[in-house]
Kinemage of the C-alpha trace (Angstrom):
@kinemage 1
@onewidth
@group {chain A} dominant
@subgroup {mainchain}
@vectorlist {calphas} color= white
{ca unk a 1} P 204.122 166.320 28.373
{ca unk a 2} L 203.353 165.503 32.162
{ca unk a 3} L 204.102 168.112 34.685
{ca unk a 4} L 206.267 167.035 37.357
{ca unk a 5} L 206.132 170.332 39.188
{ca unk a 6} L 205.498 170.024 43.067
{ca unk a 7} L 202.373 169.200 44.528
{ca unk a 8} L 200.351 172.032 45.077
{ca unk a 9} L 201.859 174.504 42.308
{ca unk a 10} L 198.703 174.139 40.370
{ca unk a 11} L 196.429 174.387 43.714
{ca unk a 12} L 192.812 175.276 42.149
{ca unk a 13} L 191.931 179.007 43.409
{ca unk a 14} L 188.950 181.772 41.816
{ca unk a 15} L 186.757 180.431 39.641
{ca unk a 16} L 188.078 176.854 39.467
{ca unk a 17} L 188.037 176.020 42.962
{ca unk a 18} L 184.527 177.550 43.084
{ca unk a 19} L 183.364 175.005 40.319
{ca unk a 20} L 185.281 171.993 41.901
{ca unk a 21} L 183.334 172.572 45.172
{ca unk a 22} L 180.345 172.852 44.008
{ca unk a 23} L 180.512 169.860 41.682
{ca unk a 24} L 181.767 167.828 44.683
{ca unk a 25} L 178.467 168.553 46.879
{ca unk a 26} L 176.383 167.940 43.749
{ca unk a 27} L 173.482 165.344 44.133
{ca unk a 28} L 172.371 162.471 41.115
{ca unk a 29} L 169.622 164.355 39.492
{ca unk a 30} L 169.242 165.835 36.000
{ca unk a 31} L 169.726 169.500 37.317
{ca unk a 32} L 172.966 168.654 38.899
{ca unk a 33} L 174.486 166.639 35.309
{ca unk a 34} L 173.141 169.285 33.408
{ca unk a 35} L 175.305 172.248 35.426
{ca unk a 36} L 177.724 169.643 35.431
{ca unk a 37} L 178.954 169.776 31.951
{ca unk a 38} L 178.655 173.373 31.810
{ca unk a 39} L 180.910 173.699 34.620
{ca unk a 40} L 183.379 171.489 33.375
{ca unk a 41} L 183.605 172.984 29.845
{ca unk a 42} L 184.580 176.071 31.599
{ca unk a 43} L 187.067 174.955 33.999
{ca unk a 44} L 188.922 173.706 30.735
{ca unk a 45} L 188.648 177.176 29.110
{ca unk a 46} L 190.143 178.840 32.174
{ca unk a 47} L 192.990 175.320 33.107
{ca unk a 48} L 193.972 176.445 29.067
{ca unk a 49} L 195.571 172.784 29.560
{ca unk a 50} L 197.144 172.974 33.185
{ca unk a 51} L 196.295 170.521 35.424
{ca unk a 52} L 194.608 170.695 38.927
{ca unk a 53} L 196.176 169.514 42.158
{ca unk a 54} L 193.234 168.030 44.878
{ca unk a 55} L 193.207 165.052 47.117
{ca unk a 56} L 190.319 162.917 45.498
{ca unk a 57} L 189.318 159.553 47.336
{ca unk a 58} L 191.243 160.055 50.331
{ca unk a 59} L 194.470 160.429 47.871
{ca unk a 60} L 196.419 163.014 46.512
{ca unk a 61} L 195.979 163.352 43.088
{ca unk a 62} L 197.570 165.903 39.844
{ca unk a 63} L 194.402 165.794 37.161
{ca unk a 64} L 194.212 166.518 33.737
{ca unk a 65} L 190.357 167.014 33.177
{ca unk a 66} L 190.613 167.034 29.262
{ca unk a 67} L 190.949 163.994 27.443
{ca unk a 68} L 190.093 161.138 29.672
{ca unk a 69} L 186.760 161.066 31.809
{ca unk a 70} L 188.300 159.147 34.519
{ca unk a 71} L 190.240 162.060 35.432
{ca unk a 72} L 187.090 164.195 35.255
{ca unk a 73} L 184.734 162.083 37.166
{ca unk a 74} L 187.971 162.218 40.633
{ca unk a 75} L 188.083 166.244 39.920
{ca unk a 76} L 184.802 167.111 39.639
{ca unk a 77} L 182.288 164.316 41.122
{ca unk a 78} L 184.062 161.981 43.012
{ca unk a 79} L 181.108 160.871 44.852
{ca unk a 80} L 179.595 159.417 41.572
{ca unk a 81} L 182.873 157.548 41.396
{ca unk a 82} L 181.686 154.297 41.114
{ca unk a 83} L 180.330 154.436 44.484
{ca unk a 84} L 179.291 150.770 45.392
{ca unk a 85} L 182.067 148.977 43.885
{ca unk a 86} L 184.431 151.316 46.592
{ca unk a 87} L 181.714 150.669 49.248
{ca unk a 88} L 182.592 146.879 48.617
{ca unk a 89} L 186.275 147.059 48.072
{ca unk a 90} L 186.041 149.107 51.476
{ca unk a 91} L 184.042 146.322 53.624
{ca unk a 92} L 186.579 143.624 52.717
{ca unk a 93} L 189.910 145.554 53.340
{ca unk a 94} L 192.144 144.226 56.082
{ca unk a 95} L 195.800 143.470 56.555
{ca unk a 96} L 197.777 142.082 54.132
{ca unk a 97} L 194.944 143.267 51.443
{ca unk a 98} L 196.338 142.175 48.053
{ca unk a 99} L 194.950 144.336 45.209
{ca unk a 100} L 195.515 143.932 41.315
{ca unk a 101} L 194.598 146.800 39.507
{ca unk a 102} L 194.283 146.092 35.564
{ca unk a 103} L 193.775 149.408 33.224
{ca unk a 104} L 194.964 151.514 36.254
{ca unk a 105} L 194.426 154.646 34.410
{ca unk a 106} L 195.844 157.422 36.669
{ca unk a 107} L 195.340 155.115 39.574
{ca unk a 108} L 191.627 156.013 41.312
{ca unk a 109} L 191.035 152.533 42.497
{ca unk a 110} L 194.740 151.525 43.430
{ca unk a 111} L 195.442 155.196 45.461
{ca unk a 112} L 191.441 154.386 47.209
{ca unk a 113} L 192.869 150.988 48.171
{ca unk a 114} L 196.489 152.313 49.199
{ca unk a 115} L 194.629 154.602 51.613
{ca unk a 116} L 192.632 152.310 53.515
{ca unk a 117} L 194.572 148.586 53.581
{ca unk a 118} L 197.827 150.663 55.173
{ca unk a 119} L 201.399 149.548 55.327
{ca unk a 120} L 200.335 146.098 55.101
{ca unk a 121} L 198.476 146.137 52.271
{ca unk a 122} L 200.267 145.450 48.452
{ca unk a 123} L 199.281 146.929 45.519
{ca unk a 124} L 199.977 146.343 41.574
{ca unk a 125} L 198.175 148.911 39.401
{ca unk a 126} L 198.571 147.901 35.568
{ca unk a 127} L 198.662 150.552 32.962
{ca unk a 128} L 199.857 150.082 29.236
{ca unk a 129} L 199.881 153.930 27.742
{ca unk a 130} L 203.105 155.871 28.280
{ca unk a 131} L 201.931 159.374 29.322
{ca unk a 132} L 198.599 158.127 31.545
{ca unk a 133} L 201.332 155.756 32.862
{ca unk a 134} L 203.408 159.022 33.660
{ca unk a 135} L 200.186 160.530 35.511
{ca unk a 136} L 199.908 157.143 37.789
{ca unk a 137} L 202.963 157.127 38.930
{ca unk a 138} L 203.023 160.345 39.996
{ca unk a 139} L 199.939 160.138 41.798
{ca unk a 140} L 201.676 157.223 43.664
{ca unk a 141} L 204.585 159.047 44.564
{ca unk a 142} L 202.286 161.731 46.156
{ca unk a 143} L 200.836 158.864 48.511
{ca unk a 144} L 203.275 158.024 51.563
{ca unk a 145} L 202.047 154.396 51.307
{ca unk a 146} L 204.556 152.625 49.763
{ca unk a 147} L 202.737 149.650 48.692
{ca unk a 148} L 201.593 150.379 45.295
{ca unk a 149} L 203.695 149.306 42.195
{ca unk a 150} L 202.966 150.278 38.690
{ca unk a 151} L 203.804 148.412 35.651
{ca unk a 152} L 203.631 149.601 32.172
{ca unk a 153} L 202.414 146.487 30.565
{ca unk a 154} L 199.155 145.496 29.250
{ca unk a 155} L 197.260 142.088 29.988
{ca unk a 156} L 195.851 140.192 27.449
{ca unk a 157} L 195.308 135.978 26.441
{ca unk a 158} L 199.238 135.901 25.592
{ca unk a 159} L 202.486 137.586 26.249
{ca unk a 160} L 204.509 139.551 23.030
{ca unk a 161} L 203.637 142.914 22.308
{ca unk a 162} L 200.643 144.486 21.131
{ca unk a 163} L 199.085 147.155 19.088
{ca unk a 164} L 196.516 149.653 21.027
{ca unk a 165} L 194.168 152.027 19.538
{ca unk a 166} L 194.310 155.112 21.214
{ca unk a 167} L 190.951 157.098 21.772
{ca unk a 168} L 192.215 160.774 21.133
{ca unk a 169} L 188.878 162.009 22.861
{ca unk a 170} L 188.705 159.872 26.112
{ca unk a 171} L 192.034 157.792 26.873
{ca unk a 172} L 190.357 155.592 29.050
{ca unk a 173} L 189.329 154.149 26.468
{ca unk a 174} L 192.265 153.052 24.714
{ca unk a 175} L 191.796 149.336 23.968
{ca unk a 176} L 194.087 146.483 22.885
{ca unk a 177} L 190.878 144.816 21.125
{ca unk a 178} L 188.184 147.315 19.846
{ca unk a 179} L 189.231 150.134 17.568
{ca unk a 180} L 187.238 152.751 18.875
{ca unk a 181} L 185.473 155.777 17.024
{ca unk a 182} L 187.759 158.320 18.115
{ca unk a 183} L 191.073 156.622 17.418
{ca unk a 184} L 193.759 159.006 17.108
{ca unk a 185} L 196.443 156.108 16.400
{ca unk a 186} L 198.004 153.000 17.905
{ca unk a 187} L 200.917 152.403 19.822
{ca unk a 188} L 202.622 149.093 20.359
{ca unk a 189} L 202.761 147.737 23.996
{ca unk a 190} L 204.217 145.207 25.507
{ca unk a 191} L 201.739 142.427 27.135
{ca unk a 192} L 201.669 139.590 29.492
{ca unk a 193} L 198.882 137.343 30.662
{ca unk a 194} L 197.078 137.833 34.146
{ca unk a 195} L 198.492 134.780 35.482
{ca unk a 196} L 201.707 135.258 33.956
{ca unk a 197} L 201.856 139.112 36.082
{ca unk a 198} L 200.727 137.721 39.140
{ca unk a 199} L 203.695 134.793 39.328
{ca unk a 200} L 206.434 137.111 38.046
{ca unk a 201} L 205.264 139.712 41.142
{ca unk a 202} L 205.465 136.857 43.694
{ca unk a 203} L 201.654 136.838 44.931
{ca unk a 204} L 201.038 133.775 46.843
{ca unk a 205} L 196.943 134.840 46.738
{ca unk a 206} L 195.166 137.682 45.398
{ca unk a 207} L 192.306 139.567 47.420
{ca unk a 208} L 190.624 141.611 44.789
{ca unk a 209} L 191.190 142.275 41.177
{ca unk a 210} L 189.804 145.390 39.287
{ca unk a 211} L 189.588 144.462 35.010
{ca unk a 212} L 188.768 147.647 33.271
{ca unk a 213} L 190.380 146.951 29.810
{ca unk a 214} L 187.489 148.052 27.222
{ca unk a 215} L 186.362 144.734 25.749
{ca unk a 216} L 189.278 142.733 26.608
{ca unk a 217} L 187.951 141.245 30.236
{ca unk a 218} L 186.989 138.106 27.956
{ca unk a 219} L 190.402 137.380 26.868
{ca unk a 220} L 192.194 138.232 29.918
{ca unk a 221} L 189.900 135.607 31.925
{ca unk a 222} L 188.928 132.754 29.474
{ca unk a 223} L 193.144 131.738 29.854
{ca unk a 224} L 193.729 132.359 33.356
{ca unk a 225} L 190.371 130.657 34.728
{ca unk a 226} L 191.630 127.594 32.906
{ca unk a 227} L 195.142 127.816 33.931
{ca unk a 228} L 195.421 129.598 37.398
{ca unk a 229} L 195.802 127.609 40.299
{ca unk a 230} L 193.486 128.082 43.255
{ca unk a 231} L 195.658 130.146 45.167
{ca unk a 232} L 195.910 132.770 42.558
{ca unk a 233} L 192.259 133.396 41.852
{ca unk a 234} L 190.755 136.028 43.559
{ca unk a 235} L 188.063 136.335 46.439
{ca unk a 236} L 186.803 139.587 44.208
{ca unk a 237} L 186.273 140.615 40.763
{ca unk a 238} L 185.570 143.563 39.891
{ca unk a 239} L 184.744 143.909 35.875
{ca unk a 240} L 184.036 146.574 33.396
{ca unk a 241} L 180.639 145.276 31.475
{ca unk a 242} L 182.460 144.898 28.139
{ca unk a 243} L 179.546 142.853 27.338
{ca unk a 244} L 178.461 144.238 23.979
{ca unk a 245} L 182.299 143.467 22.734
{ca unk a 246} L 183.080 140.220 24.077
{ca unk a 247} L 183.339 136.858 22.193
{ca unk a 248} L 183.142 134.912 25.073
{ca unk a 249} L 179.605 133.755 27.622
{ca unk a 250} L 181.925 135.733 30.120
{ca unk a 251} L 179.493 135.578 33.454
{ca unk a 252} L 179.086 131.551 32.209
{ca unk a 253} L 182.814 131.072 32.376
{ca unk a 254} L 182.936 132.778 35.670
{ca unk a 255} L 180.017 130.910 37.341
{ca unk a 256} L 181.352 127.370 36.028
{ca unk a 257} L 184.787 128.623 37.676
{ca unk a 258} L 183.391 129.105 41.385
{ca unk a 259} L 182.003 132.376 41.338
{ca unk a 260} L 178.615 134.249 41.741
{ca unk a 261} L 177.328 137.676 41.281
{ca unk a 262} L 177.801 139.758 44.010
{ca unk a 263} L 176.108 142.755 41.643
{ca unk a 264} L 175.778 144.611 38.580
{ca unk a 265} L 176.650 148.279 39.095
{ca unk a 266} L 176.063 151.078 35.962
{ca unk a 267} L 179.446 150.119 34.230
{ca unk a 268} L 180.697 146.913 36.086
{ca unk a 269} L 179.867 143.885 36.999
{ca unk a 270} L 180.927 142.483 40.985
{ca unk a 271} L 181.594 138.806 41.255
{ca unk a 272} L 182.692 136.963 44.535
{ca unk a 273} L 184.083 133.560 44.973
{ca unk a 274} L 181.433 131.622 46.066
């Protein structure tokens, strides 16, 4: 069960807030992971399952650094948090910035956006699991933006509902199309396809989309680079390398469809319209 206590009633202090600051001025060398995982295995021995209240990417944020490594990468490191995908999201931000945020998690990348595009900016961060879904909107209703919407859908190649395997050890994850190692069970969700989400929200264009949806980036695009109009397709794509699971020549598909390789980050690739 998610805690829906006020903000700042679990406020790290003593040891944990030592171990959170430290992390945070940590630099990328083998020393600093090393410490790193020792740290955090303690913090959970003294949280005994509580969860941390910190601002985290210029957003306030309630954490849960257990059973999902997004949450521990915002509390501990967030300066390892995917670094020059944000750098990129950040140089292209201006008013009216629309953002689509697919596998939202507990909403890093939607809350990072929030912050910087303003009033004027509009958000949809996608999430299909019921309690990380909890987390994300909380962390929304921490942020005075209102621009950010949640939905508690997933996307896939067709709308109806769908079965996801839940990884018990990491909920990020959780996948609609690979049954993972850890797999504590599966959960039905309901689904709808990209293009299908963005016309029942109204978007007249789309800025940037973030796919992080463990395998399933093939199946989401394949449909809706066939079937979107112009309009609808974004300037920015932002994708989780899902290589090794999909079915599809995914950075073929996306090249004969307009767009080019901006870069290829540790865990995503960047495309741009070109």
């Amino acid at each position: 069960m998610n805690d829906t206590a006020p903000f700042g009633t679990y406020a790290p202090s003593g040891f944990v807030r030592w171990a959170i600051e430290r992390t945070r001025g940590f630099r990328d060398n083998w020393v600093s992971w090393r410490l790193l995982f020792l740290l955090r295995r303690m913090v959970a021995t003294v949280l005994r399952g509580a969860p941390v209240d910190v601002e985290a990417l210029g957003a306030r944020m309630r954490l849960y650094p257990y059973n999902n490594i997004c949450e521990k990468k915002v509390l501990f490191t967030p300066q390892f948090f995917d670094p020059e995908e944000l750098a990129i999201l950040r140089g292209r931000i201006r008013d009216g910035f629309t953002f689509v945020d697919v596998g939202a998690n507990i909403g890093a990348y939607a809350l990072f956006v929030g912050v910087l595009a303003g009033p004027s900016g509009r958000i949809l961060a996608v999430e299909p699991q019921q309690d990380v879904f909890d987390r994300l909107t909380y962390n929304i209703r921490l942020n005075p933006h209102g621009t950010i919407k949640a939905l508690d859908c997933a996307v896939a190649d067709k709308p109806g509902e769908l079965t996801m395997f839940v990884d018990a050890r990491n909920r990020g994850e959780s996948s609609v199309k690979i049954v993972g190692t850890n797999q504590a069970g599966t959960v039905r969700v309901p689904a709808k396809t990209l293009l299908e989400l963005l016309m029942d929200e109204g978007f007249s264009h789309v800025d940037a989309v973030k796919l992080d949806v463990e395998g399933a980036e093939d199946i989401i695009l394949e449909p809706f680079l066939r079937d979107a109009p112009a309009a609808l397709r974004p300037d920015l794509l932002i994708i989780e390398d899902g290589s090794q699971q999909w079915e599809t020549d995914l950075p073929r598909l996306l090249e004969a469809s307009g767009y080019r390789l901006l870069t290829k980050t540790r865990l995503n690739f960047v495309y741009e319209r070109a």
